[in-house]
Backbone as CSV, one residue per row, in Angstrom:
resi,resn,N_x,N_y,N_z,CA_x,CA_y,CA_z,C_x,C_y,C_z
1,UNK,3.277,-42.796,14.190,3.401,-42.007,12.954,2.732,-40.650,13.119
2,UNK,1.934,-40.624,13.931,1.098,-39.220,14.137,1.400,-38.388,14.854
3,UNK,1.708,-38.980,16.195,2.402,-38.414,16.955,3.792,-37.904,16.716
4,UNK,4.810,-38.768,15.996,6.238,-38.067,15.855,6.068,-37.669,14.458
5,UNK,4.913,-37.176,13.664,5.021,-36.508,12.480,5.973,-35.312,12.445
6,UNK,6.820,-34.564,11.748,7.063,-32.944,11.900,6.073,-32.522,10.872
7,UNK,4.551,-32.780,10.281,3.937,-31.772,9.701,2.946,-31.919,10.807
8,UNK,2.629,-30.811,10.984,1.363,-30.826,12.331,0.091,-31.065,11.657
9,UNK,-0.570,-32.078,12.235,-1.756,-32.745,11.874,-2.711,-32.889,13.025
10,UNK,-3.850,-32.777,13.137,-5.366,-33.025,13.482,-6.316,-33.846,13.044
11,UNK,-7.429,-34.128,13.733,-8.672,-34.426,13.207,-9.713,-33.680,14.021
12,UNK,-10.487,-33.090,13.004,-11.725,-32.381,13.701,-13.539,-32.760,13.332
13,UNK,-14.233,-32.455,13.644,-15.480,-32.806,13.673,-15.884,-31.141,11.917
14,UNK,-17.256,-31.371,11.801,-17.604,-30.589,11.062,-17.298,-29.207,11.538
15,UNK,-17.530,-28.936,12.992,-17.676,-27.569,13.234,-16.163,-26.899,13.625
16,UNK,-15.100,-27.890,13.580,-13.855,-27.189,13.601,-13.454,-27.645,14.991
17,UNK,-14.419,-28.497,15.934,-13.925,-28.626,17.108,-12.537,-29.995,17.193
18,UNK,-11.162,-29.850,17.404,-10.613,-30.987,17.736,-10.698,-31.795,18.726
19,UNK,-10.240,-33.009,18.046,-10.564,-34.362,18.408,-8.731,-34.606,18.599
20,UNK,-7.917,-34.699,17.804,-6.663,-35.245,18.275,-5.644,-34.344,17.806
21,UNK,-4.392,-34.011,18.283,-3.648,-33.663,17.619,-2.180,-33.757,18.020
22,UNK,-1.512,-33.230,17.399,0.244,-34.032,17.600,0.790,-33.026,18.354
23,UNK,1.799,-33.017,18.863,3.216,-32.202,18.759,3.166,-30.463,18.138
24,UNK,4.065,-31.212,16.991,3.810,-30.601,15.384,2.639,-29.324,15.629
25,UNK,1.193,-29.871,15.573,0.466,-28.682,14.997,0.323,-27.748,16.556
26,UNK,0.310,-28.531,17.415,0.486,-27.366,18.966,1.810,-26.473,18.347
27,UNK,2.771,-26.650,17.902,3.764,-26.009,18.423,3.715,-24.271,16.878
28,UNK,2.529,-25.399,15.352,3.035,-24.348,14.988,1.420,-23.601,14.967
29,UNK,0.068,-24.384,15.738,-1.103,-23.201,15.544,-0.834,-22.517,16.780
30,UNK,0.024,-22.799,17.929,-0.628,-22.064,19.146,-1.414,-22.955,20.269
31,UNK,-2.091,-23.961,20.130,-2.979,-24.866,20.892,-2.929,-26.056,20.408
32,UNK,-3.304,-27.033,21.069,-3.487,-28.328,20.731,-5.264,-29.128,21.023
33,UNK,-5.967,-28.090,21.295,-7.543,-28.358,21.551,-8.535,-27.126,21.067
34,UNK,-9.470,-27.287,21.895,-10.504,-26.532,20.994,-11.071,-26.714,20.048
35,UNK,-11.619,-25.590,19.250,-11.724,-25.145,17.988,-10.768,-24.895,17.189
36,UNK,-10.416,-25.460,15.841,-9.576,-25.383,15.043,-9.500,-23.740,14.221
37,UNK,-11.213,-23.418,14.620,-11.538,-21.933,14.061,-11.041,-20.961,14.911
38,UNK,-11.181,-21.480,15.979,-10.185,-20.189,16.940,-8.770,-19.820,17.227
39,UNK,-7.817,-20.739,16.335,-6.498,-20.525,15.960,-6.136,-20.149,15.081
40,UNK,-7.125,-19.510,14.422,-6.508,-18.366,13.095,-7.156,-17.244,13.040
41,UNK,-6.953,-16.020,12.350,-7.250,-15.226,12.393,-8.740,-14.597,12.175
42,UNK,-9.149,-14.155,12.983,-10.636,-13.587,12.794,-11.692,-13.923,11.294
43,UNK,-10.718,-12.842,10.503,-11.118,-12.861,9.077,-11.103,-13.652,8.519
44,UNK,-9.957,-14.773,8.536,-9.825,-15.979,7.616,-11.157,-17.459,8.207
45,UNK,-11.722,-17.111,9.584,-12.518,-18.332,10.304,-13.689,-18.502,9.267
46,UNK,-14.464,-17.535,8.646,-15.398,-17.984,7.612,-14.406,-18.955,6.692
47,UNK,-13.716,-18.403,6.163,-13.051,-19.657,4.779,-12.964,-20.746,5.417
48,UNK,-12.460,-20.968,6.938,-12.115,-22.310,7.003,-13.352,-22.388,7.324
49,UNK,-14.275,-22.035,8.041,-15.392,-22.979,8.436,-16.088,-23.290,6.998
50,UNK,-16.301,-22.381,5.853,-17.073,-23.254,4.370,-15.988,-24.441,3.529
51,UNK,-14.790,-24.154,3.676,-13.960,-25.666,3.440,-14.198,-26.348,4.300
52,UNK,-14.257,-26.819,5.399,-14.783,-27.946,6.298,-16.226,-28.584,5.730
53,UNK,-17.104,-27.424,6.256,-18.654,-28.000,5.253,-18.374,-28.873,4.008
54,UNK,-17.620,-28.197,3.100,-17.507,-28.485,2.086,-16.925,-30.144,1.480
55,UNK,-16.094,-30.352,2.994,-15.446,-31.603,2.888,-16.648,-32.595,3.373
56,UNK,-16.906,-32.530,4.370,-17.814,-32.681,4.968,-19.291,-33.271,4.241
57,UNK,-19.862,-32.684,3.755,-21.170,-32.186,2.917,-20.971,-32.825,1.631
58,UNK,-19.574,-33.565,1.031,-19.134,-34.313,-0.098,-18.868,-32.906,-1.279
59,UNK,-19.086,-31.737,-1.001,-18.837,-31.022,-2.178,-17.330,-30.610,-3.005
60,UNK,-16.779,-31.119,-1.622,-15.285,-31.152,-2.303,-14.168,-32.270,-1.803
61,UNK,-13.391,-32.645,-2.233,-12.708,-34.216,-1.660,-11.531,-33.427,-0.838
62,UNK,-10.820,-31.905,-1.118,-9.600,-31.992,-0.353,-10.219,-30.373,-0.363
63,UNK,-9.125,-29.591,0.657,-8.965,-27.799,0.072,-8.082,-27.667,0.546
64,UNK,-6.861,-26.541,0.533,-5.844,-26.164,0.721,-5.591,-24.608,0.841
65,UNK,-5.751,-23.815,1.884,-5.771,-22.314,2.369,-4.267,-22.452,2.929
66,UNK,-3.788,-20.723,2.651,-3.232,-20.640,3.703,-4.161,-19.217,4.307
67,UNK,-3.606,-19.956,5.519,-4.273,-18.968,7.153,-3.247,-18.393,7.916
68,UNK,-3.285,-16.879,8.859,-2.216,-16.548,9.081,-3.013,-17.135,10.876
69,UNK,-2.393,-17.845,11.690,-2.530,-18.274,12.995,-2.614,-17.163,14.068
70,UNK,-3.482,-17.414,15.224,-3.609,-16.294,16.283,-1.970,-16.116,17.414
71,UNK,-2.098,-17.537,17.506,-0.619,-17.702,18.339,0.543,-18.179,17.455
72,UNK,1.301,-18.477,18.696,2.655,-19.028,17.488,3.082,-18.462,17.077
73,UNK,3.384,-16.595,17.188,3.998,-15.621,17.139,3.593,-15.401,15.756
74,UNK,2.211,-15.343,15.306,1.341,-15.120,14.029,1.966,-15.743,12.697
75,UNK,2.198,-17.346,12.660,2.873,-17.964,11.740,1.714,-18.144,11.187
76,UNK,2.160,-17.818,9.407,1.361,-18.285,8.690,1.677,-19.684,8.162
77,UNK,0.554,-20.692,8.042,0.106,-21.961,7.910,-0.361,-22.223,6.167
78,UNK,-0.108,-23.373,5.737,-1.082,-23.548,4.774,-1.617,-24.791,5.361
79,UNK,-2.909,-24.721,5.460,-4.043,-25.850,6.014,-4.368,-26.792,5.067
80,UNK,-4.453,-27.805,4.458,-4.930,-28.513,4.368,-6.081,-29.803,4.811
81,UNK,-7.236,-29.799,4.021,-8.083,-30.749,4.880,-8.269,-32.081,4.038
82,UNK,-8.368,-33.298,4.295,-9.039,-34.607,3.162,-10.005,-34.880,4.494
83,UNK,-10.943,-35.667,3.444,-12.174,-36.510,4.345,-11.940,-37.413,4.844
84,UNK,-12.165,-37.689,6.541,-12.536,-39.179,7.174,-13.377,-39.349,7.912
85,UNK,-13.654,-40.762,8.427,-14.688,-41.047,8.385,-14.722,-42.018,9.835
86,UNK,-15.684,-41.528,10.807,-15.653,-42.966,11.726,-15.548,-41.428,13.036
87,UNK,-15.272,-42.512,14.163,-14.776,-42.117,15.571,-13.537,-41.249,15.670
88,UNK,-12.728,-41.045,15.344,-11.516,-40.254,14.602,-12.012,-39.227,14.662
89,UNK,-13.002,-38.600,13.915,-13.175,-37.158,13.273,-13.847,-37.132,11.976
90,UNK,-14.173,-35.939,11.439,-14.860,-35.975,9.948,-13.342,-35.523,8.940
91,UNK,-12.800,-35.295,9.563,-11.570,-34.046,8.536,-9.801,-34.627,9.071
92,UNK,-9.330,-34.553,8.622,-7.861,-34.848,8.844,-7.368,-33.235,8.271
93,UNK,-6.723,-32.401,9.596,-6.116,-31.179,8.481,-4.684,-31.352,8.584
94,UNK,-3.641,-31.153,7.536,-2.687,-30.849,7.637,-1.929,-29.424,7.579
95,UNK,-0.930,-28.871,8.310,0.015,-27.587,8.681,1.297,-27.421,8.330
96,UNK,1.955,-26.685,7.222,2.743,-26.632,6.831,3.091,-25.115,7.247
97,UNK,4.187,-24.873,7.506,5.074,-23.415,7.627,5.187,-22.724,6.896
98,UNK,4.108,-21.798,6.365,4.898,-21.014,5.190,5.341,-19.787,5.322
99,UNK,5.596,-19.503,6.190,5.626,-18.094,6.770,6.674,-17.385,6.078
100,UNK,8.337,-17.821,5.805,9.086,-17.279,5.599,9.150,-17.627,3.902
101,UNK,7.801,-17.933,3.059,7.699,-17.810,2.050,7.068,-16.211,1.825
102,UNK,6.110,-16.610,2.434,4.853,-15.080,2.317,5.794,-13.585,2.706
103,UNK,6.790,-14.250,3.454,7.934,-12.612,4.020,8.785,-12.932,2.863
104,UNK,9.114,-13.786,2.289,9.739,-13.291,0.730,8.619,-12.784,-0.261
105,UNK,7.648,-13.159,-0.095,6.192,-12.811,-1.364,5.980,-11.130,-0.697
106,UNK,6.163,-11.251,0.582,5.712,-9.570,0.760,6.451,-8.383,0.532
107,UNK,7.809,-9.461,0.704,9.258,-8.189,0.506,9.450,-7.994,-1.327
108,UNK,9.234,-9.032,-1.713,9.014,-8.664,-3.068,8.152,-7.650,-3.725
109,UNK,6.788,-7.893,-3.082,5.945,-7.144,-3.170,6.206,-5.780,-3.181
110,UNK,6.571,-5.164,-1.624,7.047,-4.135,-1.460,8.186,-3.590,-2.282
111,UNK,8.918,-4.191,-2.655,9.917,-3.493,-3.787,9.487,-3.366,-5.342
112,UNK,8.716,-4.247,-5.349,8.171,-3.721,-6.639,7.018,-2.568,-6.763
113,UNK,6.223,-2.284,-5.606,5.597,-0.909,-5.544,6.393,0.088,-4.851
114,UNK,7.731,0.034,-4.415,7.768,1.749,-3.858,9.519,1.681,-4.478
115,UNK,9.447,3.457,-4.898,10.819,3.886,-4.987,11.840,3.571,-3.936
116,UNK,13.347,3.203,-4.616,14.237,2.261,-3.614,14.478,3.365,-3.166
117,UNK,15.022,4.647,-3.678,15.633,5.934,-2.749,15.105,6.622,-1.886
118,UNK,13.560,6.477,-1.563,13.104,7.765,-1.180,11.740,6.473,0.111
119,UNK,11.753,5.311,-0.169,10.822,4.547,0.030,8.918,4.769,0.044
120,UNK,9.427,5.831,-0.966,7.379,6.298,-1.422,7.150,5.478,-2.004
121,UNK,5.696,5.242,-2.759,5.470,4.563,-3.440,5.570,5.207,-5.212
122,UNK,5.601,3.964,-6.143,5.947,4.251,-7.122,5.017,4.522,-8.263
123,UNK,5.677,5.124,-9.164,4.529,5.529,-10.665,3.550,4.684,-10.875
124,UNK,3.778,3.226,-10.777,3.127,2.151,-10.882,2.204,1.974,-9.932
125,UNK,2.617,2.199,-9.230,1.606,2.196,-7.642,0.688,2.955,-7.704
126,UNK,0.849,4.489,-7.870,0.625,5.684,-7.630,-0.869,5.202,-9.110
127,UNK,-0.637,5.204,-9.932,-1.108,4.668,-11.093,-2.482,4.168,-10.724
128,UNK,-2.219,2.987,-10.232,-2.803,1.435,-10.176,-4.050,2.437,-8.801
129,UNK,-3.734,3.002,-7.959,-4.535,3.612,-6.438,-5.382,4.473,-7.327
130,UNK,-4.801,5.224,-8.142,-5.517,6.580,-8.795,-6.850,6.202,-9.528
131,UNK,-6.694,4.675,-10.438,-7.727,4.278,-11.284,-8.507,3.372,-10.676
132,UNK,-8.000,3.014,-9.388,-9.169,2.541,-8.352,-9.857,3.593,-7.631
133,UNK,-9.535,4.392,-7.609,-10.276,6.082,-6.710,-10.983,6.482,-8.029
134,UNK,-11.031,6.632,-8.849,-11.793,6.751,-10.218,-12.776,6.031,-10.576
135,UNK,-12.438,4.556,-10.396,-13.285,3.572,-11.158,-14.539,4.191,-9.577
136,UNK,-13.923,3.920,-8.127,-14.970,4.102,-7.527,-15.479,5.200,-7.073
137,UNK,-15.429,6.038,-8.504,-15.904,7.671,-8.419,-16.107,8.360,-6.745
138,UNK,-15.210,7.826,-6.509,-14.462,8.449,-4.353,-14.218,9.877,-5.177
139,UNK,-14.226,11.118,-3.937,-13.848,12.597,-3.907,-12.367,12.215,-3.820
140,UNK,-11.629,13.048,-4.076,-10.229,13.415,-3.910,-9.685,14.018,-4.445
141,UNK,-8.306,14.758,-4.515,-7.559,15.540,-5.107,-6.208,15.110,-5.547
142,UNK,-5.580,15.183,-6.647,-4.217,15.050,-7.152,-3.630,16.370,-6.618
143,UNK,-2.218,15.960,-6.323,-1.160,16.854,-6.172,0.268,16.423,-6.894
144,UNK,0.075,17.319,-7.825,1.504,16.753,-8.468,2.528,17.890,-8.369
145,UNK,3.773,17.860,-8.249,4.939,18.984,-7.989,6.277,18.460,-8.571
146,UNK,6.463,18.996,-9.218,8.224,19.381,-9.715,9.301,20.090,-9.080
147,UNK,10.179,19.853,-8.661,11.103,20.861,-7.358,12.104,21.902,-8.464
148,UNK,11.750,22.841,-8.468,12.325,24.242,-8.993,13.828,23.973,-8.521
149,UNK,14.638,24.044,-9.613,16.348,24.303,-9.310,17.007,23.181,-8.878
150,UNK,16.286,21.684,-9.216,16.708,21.016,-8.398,18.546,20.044,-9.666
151,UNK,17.822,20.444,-11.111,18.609,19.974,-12.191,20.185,21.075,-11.809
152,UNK,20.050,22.227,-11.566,21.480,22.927,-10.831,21.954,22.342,-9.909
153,UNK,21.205,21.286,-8.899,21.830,20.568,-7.328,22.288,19.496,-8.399
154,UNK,21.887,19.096,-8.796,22.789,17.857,-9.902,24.410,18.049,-10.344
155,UNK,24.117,18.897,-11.353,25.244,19.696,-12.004,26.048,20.290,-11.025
156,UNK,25.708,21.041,-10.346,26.670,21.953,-9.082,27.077,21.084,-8.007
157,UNK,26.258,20.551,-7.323,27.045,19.768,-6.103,27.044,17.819,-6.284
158,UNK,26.469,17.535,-7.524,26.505,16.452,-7.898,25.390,15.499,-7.348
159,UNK,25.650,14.244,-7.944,24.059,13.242,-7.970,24.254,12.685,-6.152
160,UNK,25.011,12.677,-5.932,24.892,12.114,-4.708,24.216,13.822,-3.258
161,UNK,24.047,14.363,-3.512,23.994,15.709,-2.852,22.057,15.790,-3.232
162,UNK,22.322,15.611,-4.894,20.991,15.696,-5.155,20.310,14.472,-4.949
163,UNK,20.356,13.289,-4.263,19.649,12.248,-3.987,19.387,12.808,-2.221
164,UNK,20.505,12.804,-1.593,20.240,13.716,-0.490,18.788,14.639,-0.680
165,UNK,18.905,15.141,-1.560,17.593,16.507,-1.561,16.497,15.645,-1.576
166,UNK,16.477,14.702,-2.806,15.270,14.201,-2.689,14.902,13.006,-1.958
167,UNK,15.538,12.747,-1.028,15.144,11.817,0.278,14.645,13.451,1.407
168,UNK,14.866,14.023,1.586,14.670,15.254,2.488,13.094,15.731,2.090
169,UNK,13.226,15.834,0.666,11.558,16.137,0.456,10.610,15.099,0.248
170,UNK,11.035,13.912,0.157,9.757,12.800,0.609,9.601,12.865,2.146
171,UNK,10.494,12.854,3.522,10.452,13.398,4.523,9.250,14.503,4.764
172,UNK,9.728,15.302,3.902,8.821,16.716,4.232,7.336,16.307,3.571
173,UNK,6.988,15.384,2.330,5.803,15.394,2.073,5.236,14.330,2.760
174,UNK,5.949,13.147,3.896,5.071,12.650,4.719,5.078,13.489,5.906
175,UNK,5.488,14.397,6.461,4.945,15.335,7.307,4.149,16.278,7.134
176,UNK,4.207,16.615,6.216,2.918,17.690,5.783,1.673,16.990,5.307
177,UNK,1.499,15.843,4.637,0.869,15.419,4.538,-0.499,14.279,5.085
178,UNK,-1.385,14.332,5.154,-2.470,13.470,6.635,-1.987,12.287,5.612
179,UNK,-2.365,11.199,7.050,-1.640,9.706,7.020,-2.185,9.434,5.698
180,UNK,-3.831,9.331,5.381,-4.410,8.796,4.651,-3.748,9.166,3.443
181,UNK,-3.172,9.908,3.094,-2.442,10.318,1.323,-1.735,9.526,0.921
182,UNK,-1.684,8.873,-0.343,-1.411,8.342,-1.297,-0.362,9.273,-1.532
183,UNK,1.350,8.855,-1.391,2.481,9.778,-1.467,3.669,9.153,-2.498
184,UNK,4.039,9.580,-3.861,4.608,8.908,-4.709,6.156,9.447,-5.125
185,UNK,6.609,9.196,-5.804,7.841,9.626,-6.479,7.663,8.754,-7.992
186,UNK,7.553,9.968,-8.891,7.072,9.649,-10.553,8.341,9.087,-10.737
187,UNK,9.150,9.424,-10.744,10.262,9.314,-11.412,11.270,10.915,-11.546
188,UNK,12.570,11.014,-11.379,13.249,12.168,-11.450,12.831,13.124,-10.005
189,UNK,12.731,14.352,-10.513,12.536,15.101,-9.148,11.047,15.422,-8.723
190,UNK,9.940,14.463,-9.661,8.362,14.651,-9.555,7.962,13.702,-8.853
191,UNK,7.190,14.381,-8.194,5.728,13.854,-6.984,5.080,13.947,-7.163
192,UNK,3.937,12.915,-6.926,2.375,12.965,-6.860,2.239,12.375,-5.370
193,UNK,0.967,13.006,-4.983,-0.160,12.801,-3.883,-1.570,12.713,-4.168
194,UNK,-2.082,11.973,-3.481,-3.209,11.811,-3.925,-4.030,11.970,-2.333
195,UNK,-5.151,13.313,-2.532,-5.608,13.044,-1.496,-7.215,12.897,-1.096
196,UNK,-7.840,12.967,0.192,-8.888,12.544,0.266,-9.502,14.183,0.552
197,UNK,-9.349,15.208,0.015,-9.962,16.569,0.551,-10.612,16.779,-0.612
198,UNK,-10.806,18.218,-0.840,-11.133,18.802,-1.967,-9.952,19.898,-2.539
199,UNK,-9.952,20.494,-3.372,-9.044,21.249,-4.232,-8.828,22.093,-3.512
200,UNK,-9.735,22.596,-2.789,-9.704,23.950,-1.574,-8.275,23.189,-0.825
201,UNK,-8.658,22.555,-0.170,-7.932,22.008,1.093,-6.578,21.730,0.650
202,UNK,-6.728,21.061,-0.649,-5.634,20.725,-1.389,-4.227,21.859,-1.320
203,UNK,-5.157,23.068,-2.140,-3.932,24.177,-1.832,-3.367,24.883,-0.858
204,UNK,-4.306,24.520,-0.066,-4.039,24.844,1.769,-2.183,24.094,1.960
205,UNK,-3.181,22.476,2.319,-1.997,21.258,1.930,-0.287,21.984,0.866
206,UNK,-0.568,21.882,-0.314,-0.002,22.091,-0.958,1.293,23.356,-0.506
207,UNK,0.599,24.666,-0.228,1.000,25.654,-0.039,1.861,25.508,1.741
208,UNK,1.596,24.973,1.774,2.209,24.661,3.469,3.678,23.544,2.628
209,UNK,2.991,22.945,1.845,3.970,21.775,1.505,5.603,22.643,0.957
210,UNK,5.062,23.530,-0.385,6.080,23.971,-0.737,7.202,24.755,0.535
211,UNK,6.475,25.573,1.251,7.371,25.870,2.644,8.610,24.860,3.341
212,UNK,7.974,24.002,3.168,8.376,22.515,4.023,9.264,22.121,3.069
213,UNK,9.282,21.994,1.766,10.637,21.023,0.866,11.462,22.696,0.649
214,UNK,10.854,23.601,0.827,12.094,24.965,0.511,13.085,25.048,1.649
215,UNK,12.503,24.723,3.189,13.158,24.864,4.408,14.427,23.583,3.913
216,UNK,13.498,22.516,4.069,14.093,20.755,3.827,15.439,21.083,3.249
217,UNK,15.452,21.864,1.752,16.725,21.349,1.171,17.624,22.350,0.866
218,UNK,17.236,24.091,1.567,17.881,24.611,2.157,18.743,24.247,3.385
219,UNK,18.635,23.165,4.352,19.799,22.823,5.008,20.760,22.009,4.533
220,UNK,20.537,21.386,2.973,21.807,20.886,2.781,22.551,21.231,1.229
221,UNK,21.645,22.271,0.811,22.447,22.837,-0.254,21.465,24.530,-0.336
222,UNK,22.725,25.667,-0.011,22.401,26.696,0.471,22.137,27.252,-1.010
223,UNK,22.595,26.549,-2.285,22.832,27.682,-3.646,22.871,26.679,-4.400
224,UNK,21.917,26.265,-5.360,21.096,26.853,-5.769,19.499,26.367,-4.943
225,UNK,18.875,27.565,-4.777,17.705,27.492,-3.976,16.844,26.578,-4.907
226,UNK,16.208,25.628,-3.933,15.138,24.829,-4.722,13.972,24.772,-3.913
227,UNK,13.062,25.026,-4.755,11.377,25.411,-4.289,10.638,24.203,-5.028
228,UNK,9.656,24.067,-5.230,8.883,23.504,-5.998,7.221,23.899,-6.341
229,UNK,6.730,23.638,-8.004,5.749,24.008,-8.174,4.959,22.688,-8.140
230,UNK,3.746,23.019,-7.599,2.385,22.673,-7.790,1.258,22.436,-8.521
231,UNK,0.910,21.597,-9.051,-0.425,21.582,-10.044,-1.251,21.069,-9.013
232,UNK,-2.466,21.405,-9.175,-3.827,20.215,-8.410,-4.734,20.216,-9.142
233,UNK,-5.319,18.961,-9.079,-6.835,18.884,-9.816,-7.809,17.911,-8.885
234,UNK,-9.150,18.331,-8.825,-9.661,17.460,-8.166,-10.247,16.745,-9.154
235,UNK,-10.823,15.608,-8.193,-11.462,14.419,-9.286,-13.242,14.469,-9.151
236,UNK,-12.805,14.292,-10.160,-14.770,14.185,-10.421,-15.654,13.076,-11.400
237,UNK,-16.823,12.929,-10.658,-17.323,11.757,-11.444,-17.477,11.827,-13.243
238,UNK,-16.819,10.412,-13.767,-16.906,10.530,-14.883,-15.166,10.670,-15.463
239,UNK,-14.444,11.419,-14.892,-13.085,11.148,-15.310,-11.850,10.477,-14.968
240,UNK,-11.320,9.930,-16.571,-10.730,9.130,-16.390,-8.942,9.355,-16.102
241,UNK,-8.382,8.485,-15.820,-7.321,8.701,-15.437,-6.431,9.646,-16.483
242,UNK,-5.952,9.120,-17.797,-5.326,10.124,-18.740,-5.654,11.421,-18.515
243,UNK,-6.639,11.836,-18.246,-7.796,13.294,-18.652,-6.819,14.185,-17.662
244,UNK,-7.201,13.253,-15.892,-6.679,13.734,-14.584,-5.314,14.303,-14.972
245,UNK,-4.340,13.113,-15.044,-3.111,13.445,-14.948,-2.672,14.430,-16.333
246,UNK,-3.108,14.750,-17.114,-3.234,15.529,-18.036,-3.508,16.818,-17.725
247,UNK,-4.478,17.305,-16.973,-5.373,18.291,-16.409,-3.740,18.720,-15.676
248,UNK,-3.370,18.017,-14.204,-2.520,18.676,-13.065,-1.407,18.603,-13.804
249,UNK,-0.657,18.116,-14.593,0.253,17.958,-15.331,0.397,19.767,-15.706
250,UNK,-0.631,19.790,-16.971,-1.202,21.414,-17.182,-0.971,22.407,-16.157
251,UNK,-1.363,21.989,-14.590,-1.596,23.149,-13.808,-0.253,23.419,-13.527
252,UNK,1.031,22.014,-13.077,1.796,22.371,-12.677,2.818,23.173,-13.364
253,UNK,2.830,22.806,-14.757,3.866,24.121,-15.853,3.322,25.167,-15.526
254,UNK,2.001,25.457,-15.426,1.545,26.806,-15.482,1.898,27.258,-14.268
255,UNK,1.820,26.341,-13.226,2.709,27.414,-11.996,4.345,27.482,-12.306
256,UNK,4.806,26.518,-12.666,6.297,27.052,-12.882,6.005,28.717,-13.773
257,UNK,5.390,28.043,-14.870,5.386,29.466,-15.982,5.363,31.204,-15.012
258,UNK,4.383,31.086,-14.142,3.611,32.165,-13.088,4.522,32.583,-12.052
259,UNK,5.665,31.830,-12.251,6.496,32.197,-11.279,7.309,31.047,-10.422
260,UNK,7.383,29.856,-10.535,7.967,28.727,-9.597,7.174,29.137,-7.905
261,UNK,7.450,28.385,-7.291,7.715,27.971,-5.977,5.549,28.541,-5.296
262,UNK,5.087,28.124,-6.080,3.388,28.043,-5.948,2.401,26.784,-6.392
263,UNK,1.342,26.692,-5.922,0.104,26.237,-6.142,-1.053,26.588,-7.544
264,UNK,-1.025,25.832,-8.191,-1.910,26.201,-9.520,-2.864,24.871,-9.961
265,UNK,-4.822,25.342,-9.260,-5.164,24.745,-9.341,-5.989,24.828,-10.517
266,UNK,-5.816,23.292,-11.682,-6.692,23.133,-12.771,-7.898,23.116,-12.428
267,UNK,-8.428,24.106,-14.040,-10.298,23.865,-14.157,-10.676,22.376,-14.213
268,UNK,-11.818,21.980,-14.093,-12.331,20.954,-14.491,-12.240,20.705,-15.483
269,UNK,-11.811,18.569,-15.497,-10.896,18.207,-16.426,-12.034,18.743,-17.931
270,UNK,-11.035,18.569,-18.916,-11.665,18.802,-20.164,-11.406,20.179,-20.300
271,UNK,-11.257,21.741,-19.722,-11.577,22.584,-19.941,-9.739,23.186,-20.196
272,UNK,-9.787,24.610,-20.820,-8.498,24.675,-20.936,-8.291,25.933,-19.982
273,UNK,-6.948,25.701,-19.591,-6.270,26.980,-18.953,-6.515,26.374,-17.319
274,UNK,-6.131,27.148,-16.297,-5.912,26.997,-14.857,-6.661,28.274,-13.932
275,UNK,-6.911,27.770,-12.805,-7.521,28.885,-11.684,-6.244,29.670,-11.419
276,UNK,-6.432,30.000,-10.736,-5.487,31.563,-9.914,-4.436,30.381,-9.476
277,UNK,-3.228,31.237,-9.411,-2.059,30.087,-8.684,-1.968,30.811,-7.189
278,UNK,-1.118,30.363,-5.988,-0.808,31.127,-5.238,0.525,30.510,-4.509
279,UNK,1.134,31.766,-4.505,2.859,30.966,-4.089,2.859,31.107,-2.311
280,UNK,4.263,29.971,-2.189,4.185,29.467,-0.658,4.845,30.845,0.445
């Protein structure tokens, strides 16, 4: 029965070292000896080694993790342990396959945080990162932009021409942009970034950026020219998310207002009006 099980099963001692095992769990941890702790992943070896204790030590009768495995072409497992007792082992674990659950849980995942057209991440996303960079009063800068002329690529060469554009300028804002940025699509033809500089650097960033989506969607629609404006605000301790996106929101009309196709960085939140703008 143990041997021709198909759920892969063990018995191990307290410290994770095996004592027996089948078929089954060789084929889906990677090994059939050793340490039971050295067939999963680095990070996850504390959890299993305090569920073992735990079985062990009487503080708990069963536990049930899943662990993603070292071998076995990194299949994730859900482990199970119950208590035994004697020459056998202290632990009986059982191994179930869940792997091609967790790649449906992740692909889900992923579609529910990033835009389907452009594959940035989404308002929601963008959202959810911003009020964790807040709550942990971290430095950084918002970049939010609207693409100048882009409602004429609609109307004039139609929605399919203008989805074109805006796959071309998410392109251009992960190239201009350092890896670490937080890179979104609000909804319609607006972007946010979120980055790890200061406001200085920001419009550096920024001002290089607008260059980059003016080149971008000049190669596939020559008339009507589309640029895009800029708001930035940096973040500072004490403010909260509404305030922020309120603040660059502000900066970026005011660069359309100043002229389109520039950088316009907001005062510190709370205060009214904008710094100097400067176009790309």
């Amino acid at each position: 029965m143990f041997d021709e099980s198909p759920i892969g099963m063990c018995s191990v001692v307290a410290d994770g070292t095996i004592l027996r095992s089948n078929a089954a769990f060789a084929k889906l941890a990677g090994a059939a000896d050793g340490s039971v702790l050295d067939l999963v992943e680095p990070d996850a070896r504390p959890r299993l080694a305090r569920a073992l204790r735990s079985i062990v030590e009487g503080a708990e009768r069963s536990f049930t993790l899943e662990l993603r495995m070292t071998g076995a072409a990194g299949r994730w497992c859900e482990v199970s342990g119950v208590i035994m007792r004697g020459a056998s082992g202290d632990v009986m674990l059982h191994l179930l396959d869940v792997t091609a659950r967790r790649r449906r849980e992740e692909d889900l995942r992923e579609q529910a945080e990033r835009d389907p057209l452009t594959g940035l991440q989404n308002r929601t996303t963008f959202h959810r990162v911003l009020g964790e960079r807040l709550a942990a009063e971290a430095a950084g800068t918002v970049l939010m932009l609207d693409l100048d002329g882009f409602k004429a690529v609609n109307d004039t060469c139609g929605h399919q021409r203008g989805d074109a554009v805006l796959v071309a300028v998410a392109a251009a804002l992960r190239d201009a942009m350092p890896v670490t940025a937080v890179i979104a699509r609000l909804g319609g033809d607006e972007f946010a970034v979120l980055l790890e500089v200061d406001a200085r650097m920001g419009m550096a960033l920024g001002t290089r950026l607008i260059g980059r989506i003016t080149m971008a969607a000049a190669t596939l629609v020559k008339a009507p020219r589309v640029t895009a404006s800029i708001g930035i605000a940096e973040l500072r301790r004490g403010n909260d998310m509404e305030a922020v996106l309120a603040a660059v929101d502000r900066a970026m009309y005011a660069a359309k207002r100043a002229g389109k196709a520039r950088c316009q960085i907001a005062l510190p939140v709370g205060s009214e009006g904008e710094r100097q703008s400067y176009s790309a």
